[in-house]
Phi, psi and omega in degrees: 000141187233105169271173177245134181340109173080066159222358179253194123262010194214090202285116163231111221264177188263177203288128178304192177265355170290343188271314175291328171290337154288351172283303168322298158321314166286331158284352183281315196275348162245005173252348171057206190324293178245055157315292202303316142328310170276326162300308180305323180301308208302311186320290184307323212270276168017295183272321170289327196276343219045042142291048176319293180330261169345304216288295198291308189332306218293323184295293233291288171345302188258016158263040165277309186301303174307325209257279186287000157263008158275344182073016140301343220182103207252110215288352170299303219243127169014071176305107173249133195270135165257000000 
């Protein structure tokens, strides 16, 4: 379970952002054109159960999956946050 500071009883911190942009990259890459489609369901199906938790990963996920398919953001290379 990946919680955000006080919202749990069970402190899990989330995946850093390097983690998640390898996560986003791998998913990108067995799922092509539609990751963004599926991070996006996961978000709504999520959010309809009150799966808050579960809900912010799949966003945190999926402006990654939007940043690289658009090419801002190319998962080869260092990632920097400004």
């Amino acid at each position: 379970m990946l919680s955000r500071s006080g919202q749990s009883r069970r402190e899990v911190a989330l995946p850093s952002a390097g983690e998640i942009l390898q996560m986003a990259s791998d998913f990108a890459e067995e799922h092509g054109a539609d990751a963004c489609d599926y991070a996006y369901r996961a978000v709504v199906s999520f959010e309809a159960e009150g799966e808050g938790e579960k809900a912010h990963f799949w966003f945190l996920l999926l402006v990654m999956l939007g940043d690289i398919a658009s090419h801002r953001l190319n998962p080869d290379k260092p990632l920097t946050i400004h």
